[in-house]
N, C-alpha and C positions, 0 to 999 in steps of 0.2 A: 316548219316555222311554228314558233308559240306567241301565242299571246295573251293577254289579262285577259278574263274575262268582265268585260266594261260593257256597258250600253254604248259609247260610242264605237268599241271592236263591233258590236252584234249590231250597229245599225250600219257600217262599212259592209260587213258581209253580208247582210238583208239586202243590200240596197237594191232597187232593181236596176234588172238593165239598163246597159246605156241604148242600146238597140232599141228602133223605136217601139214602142208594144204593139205587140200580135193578141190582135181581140181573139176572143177564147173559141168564136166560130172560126177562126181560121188557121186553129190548131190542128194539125193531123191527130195526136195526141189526145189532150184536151177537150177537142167539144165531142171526141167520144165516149168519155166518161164524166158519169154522175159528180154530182158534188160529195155525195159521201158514197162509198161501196163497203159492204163487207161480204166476208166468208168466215164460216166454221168450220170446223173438224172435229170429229169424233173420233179420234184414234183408235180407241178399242173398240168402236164398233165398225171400225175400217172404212168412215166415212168419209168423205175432203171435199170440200166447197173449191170452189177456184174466182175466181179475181178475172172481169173484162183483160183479155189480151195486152191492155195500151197499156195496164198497172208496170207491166214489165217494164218497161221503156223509159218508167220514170227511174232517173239517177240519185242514190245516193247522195245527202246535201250534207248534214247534220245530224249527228249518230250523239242523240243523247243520253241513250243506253239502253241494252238488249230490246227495250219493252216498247219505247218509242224515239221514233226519228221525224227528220224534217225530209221531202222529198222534194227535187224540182225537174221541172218537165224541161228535156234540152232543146226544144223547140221555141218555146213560148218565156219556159221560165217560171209557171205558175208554182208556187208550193201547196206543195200536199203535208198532211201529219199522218204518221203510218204507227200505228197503236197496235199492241200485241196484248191480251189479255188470257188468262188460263184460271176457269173457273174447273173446281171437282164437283163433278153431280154424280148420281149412281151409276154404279157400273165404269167408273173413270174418268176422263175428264175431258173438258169442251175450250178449245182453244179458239178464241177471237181476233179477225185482223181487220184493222178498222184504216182507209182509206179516205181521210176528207181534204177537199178543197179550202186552202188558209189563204190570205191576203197578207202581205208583206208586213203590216202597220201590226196585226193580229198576231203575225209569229213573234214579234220582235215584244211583243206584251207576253206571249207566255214564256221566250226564253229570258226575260227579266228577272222573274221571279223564280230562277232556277237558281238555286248557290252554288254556284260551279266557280273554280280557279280560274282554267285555263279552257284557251282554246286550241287545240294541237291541229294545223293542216296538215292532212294526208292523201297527199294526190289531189282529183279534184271536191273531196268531202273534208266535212271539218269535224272534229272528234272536241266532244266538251267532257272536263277533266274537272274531277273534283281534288 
């Protein structure tokens, strides 16, 4: 399915659950991870940070591209924003993954001010198209 990319498209897919909400202690998920996490890597010095267990488990939401997405917990539903950054220092480079805790009201403000077309659904993630 496609669609515009409109504020009222992205506040349909923002919306939250209709399911009643799951306080964020009674997430299996969720209240075992921080509000923000990251890891590095150091590739050339064959270093890897790694990410609490639960990071996995969060599903694929919105794929705004390579560098950053939207993620949401299938429990709860909370959104996360999963940031990728790749700084060069000496000796090679130091790649960042950045894991924070977002509120519904909050994602729909940053994906505002993205100029994107379209919204392409794919399976259960949404792909924004410029």
């Amino acid at each position: 399915m496609e669609y515009l990319y409109t504020s009222e498209n992205l506040k349909r897919i923002l919306k939250p659950s209709e399911n009643p909400k799951l306080e964020l202690s009674g997430c299996r998920i969720c209240s075992n991870l921080p509000e923000s996490v990251s890891k590095v890597n150091h590739p050339s010095r064959s270093e890897f940070g790694s990410f609490p267990d639960e990071v996995t488990k969060l599903e694929e939401f919105i794929l705004i591209k390579y560098s950053w997405q939207i993620l949401k917990c299938p429990i709860c539903n909370m959104l996360y924003t999963d940031e990728y950054h790749c700084d060069s220092v000496a000796g090679g480079s130091e790649d960042v993954y950045l894991i924070s805790r977002i509120d519904h009201d909050d994602a729909l403000e940053m994906l505002k001010g993205i100029k994107a077309k379209k919204l392409l659904k794919d399976g259960a993630r949404w792909l924004v198209t410029w």
